[in-house]
Backbone as numpy.savetxt, mean C-alpha at the origin, in Angstrom:
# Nx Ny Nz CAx CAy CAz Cx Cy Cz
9.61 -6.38 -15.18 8.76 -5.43 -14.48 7.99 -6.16 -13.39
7.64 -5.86 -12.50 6.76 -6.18 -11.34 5.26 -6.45 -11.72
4.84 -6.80 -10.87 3.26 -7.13 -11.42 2.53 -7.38 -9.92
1.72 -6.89 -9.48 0.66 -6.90 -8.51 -0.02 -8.83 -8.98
-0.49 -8.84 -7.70 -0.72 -10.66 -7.75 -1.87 -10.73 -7.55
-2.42 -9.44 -7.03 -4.19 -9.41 -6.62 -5.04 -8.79 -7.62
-6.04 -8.75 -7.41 -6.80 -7.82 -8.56 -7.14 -6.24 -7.79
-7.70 -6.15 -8.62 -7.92 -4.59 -7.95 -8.35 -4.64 -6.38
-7.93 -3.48 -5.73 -8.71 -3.06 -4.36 -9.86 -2.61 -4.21
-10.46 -3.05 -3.14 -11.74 -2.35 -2.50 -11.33 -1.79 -1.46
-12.12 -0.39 -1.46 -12.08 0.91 -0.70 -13.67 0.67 0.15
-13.74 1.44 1.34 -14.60 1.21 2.10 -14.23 2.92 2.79
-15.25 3.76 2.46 -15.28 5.03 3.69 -15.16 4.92 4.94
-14.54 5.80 5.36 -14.00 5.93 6.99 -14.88 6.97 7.19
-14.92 7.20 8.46 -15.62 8.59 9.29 -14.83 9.95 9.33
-13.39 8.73 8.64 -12.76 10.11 8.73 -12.48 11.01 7.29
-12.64 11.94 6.91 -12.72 13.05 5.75 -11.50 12.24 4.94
-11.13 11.74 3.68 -10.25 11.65 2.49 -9.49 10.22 3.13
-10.16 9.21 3.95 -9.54 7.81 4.52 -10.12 7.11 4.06
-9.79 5.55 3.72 -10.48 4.76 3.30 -10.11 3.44 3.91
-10.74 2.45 4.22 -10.38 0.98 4.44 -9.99 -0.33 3.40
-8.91 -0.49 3.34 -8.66 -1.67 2.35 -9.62 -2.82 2.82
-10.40 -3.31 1.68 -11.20 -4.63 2.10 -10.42 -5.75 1.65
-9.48 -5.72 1.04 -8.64 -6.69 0.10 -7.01 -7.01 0.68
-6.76 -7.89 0.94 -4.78 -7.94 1.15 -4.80 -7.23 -0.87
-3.58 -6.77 -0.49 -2.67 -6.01 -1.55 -1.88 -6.70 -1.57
-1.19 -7.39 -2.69 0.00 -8.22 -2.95 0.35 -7.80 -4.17
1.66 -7.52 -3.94 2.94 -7.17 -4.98 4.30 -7.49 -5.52
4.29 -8.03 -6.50 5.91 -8.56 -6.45 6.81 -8.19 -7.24
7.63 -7.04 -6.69 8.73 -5.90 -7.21 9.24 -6.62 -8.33
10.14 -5.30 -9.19 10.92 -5.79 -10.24 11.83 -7.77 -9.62
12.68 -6.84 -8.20 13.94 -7.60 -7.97 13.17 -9.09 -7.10
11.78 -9.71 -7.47 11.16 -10.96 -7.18 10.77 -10.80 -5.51
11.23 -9.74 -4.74 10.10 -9.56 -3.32 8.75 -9.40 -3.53
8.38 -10.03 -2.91 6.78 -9.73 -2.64 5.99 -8.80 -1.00
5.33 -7.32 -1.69 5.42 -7.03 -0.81 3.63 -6.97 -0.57
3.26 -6.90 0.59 1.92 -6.68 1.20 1.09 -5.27 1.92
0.20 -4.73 1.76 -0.67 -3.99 1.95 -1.87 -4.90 2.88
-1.97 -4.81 3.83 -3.19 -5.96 4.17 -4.22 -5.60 4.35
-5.66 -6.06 4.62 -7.35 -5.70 4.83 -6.61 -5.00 6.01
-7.75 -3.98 6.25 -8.53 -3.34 6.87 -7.17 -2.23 7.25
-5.98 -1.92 6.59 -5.43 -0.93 6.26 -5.98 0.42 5.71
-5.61 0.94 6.90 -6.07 3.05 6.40 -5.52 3.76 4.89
-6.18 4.54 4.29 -5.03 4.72 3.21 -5.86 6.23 2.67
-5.34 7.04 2.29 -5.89 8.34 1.57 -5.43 8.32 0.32
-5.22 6.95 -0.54 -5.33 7.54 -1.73 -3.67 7.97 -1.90
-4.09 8.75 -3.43 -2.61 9.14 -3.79 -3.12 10.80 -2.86
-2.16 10.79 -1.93 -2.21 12.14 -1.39 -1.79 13.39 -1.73
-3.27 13.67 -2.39 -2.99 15.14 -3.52 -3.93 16.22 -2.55
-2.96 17.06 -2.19 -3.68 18.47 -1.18 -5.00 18.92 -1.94
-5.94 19.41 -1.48 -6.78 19.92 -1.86 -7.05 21.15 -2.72
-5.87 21.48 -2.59 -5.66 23.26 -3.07 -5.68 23.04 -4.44
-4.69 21.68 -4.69 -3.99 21.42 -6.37 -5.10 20.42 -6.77
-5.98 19.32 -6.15 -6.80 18.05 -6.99 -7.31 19.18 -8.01
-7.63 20.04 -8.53 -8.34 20.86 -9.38 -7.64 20.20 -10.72
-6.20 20.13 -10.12 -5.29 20.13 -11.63 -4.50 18.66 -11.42
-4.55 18.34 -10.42 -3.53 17.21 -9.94 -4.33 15.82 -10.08
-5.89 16.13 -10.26 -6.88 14.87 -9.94 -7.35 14.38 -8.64
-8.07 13.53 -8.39 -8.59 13.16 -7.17 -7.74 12.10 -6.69
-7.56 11.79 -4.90 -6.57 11.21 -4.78 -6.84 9.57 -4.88
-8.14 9.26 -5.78 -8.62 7.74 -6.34 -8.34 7.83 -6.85
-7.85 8.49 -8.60 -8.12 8.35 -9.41 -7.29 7.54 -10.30
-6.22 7.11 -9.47 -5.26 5.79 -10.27 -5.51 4.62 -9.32
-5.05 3.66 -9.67 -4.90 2.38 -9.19 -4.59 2.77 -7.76
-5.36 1.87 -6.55 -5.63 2.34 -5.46 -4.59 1.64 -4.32
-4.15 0.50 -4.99 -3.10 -0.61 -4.80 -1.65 -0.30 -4.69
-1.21 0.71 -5.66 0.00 1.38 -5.53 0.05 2.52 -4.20
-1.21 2.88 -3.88 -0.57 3.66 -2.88 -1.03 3.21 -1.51
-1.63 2.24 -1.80 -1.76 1.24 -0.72 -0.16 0.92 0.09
0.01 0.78 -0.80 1.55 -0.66 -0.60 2.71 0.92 -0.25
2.57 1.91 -0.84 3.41 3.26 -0.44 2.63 4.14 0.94
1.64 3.81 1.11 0.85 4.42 2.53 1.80 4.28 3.54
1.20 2.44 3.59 2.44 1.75 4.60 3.55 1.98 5.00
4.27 2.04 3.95 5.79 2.71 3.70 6.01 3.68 4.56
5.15 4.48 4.32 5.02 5.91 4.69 4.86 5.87 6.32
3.31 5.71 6.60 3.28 4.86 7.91 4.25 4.49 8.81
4.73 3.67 8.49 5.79 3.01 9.12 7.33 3.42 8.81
7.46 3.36 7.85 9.03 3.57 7.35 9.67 2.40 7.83
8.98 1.16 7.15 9.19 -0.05 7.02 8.38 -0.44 6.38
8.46 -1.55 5.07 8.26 -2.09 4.41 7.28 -3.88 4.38
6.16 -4.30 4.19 5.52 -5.66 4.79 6.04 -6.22 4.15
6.67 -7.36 4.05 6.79 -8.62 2.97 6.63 -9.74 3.57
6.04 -10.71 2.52 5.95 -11.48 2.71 7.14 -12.75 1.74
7.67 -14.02 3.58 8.55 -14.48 3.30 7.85 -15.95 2.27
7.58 -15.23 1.48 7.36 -16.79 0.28 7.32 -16.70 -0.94
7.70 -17.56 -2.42 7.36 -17.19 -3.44 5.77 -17.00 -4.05
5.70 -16.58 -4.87 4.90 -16.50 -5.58 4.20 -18.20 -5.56
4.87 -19.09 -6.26 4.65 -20.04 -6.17 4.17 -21.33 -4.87
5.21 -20.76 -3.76 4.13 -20.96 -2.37 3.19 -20.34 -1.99
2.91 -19.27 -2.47 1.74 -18.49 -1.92 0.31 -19.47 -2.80
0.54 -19.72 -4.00 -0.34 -20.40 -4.84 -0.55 -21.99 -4.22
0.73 -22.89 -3.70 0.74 -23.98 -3.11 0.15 -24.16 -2.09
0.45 -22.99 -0.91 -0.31 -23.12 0.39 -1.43 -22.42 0.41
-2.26 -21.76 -0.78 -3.71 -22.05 -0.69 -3.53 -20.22 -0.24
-2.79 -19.04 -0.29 -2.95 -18.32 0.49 -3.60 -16.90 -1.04
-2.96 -17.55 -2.24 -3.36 -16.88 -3.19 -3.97 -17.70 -4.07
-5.30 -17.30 -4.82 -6.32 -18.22 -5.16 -7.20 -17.04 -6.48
-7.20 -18.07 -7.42 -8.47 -17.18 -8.33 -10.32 -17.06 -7.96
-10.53 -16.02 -7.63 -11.88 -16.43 -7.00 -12.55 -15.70 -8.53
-13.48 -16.88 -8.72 -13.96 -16.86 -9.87 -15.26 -15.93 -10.00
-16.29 -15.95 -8.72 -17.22 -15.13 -8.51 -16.96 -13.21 -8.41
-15.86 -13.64 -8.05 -15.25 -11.52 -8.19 -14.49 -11.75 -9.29
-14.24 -12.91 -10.20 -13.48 -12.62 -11.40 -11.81 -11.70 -10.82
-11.00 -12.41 -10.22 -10.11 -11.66 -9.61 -9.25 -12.52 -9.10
-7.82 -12.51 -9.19 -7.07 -13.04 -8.00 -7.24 -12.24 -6.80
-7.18 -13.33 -5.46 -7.14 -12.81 -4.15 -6.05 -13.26 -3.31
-5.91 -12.80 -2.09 -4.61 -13.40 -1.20 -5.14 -13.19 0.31
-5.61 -14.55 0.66 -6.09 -14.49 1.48 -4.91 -14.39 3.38
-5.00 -14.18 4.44 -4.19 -13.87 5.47 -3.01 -14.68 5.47
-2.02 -13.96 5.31 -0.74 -14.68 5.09 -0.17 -14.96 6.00
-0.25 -15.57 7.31 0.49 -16.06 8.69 1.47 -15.07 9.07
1.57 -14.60 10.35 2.83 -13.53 10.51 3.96 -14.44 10.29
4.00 -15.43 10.64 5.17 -16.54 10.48 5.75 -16.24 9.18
4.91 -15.92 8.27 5.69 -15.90 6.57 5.43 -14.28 6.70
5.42 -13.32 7.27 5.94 -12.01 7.39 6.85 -11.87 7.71
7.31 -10.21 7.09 8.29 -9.69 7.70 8.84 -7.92 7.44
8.98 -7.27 8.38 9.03 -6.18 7.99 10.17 -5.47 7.64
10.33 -4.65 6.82 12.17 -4.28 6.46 12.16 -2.81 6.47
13.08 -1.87 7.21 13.40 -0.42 7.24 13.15 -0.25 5.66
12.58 0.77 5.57 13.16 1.66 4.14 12.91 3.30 4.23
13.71 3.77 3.13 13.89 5.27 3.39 12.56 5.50 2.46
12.75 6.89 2.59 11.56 7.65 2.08 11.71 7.87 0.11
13.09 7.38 -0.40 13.23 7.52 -1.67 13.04 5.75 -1.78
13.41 4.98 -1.11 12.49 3.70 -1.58 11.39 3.50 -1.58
10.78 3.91 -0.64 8.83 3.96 -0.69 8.37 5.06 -2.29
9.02 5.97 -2.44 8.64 6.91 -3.14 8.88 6.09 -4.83
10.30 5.46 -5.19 10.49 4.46 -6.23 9.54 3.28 -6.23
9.09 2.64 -5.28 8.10 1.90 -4.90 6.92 2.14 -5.92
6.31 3.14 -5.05 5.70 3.74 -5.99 5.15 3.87 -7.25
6.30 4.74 -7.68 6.54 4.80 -9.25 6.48 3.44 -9.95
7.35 2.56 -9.77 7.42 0.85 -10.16 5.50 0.64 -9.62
4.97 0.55 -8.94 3.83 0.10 -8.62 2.53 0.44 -9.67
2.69 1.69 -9.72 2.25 2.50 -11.08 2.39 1.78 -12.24
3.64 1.68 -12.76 3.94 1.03 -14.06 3.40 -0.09 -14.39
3.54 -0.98 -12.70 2.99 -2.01 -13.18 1.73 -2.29 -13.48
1.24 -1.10 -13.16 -0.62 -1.32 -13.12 -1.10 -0.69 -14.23
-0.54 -0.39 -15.06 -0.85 0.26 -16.52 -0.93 1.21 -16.17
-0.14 2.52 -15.14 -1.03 3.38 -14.92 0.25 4.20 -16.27
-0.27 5.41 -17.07 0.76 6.03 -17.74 1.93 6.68 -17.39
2.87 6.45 -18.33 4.69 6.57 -17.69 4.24 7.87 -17.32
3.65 8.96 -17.94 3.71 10.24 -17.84 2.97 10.70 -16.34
2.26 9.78 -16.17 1.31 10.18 -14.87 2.28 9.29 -13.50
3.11 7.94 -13.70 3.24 7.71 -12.64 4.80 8.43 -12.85
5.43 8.81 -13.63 6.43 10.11 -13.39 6.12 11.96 -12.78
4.89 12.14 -12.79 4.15 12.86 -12.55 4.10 13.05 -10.82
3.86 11.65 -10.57 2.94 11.41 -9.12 4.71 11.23 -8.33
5.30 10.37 -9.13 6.94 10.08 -8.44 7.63 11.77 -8.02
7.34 12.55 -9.04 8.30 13.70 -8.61 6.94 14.60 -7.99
6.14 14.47 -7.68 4.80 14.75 -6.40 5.54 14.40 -4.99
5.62 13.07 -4.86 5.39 12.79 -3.74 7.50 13.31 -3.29
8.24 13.65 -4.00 9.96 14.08 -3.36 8.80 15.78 -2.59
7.98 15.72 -2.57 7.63 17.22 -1.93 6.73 16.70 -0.67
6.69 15.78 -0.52 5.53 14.40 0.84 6.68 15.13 2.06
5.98 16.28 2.27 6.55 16.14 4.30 6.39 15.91 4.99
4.65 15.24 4.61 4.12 14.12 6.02 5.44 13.15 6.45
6.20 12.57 5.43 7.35 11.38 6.18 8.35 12.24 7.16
8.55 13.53 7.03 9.48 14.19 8.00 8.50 15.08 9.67
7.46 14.99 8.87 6.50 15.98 10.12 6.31 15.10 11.03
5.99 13.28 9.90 5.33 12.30 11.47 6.86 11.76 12.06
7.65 11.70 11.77 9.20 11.73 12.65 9.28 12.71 13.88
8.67 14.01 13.80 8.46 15.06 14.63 7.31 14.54 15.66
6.42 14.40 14.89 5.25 13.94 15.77 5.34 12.73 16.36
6.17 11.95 16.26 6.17 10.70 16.90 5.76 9.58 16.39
4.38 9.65 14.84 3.54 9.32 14.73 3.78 8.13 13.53
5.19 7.82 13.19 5.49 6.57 12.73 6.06 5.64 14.06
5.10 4.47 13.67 5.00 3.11 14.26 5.72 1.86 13.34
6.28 1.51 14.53 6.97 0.14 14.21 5.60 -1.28 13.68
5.50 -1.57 12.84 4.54 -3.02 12.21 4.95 -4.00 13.02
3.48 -4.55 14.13 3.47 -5.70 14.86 2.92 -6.54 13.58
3.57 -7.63 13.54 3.30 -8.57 11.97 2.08 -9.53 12.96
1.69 -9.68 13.78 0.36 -10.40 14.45 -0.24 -9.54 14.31
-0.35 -8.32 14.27 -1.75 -7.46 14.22 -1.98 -7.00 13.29
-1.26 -7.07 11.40 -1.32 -6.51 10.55 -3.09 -6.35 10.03
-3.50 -7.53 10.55 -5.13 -7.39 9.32 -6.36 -6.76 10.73
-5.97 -6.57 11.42 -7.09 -6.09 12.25 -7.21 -4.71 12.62
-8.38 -3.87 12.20 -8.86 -3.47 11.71 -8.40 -1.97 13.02
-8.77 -2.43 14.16 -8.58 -1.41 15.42 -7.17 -0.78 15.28
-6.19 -2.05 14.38 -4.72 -1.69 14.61 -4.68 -0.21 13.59
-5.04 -0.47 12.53 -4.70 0.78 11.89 -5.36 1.77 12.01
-6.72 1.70 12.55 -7.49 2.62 13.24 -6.44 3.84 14.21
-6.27 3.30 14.61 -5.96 3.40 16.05 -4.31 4.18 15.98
-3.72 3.67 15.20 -1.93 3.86 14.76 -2.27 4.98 13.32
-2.91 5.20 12.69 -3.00 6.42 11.88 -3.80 7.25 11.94
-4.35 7.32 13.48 -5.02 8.49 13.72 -4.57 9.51 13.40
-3.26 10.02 13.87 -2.41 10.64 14.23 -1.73 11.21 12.71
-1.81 10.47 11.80 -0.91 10.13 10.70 -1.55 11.56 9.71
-0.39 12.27 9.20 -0.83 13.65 8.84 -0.91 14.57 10.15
């Protein structure tokens, strides 16, 4: 099974209604040993549950904030971040570290040099997902729940219409204007 490499995320309010700011890189490393990235100051709404249904569906915090971090992106882009190193270089070159004062692993800016971004369809981001869930203890029943949720996500076909998926410049992933600015639009 996969296992997230960071500790939990921090969320930071936006100006904008149901957005939030990642304060944390997101690091993940799938069943099949990729490691994929979510980085600071990434836009994200959460698990995106319409307003009509959170009554019954929950709020779109209310699971692990990390899984849909790393599926935002996805979404976003319709390309995938990874980063080109193991687990074990990431620990060697100092880029993933236990910080003892937040009680937490962290992963601090991973060089675009060891990035890289990869196409994926909208049923890999969506399996993504689901696997991301699992790995975070979230329950089989809830991240099977949220998996056959999001096969009904027409934001990935509306922002194809709208123009409003962007290609990932891997130099501008952690700054802050970039995702500002590139998910305005997004929805």
């Amino acid at each position: 099974m996969g296992k997230f490499l960071t500790g939990k995320a921090r969320l930071q309010q936006t100006d904008r209604k149901r957005i939030f700011k990642l304060l944390d890189n997101v690091v993940y490393k799938a069943d099949d040993g990729m490691i994929y990235l979510a980085p600071r100051n990434m836009y994200t709404d959460g698990y995106t549950i319409p307003l009509w249904i959170s009554w019954a569906a929950g709020s779109p915090i209310d699971y692990d904030v990390r899984c849909c971090a790393i599926h935002d992106l996805q979404c976003y882009c319709h390309e995938a971040l990874m980063i080109n190193l193991t687990e074990k270089e990431l620990l060697d070159k100092g880029y993933l570290k236990y910080n003892q004062k937040a009680d937490m692993w962290v992963c601090e800016d991973v060089p675009a040099e060891y990035l890289c971004a990869k196409k994926v369809s909208k049923c890999f981001a969506n399996n993504m997902l689901f696997e991301c869930m699992l790995a975070a203890d979230e329950s089989f029943i809830d991240s099977l729940r949220t998996r056959f949720g999001t096969m009904f996500n027409i934001g990935w076909y509306k922002n194809l219409i709208k123009k409003a998926v962007f290609k990932l410049e891997l130099d501008k992933v952690y700054r802050e204007d970039y995702w500002r600015d590139k998910t305005a639009s997004y929805k």
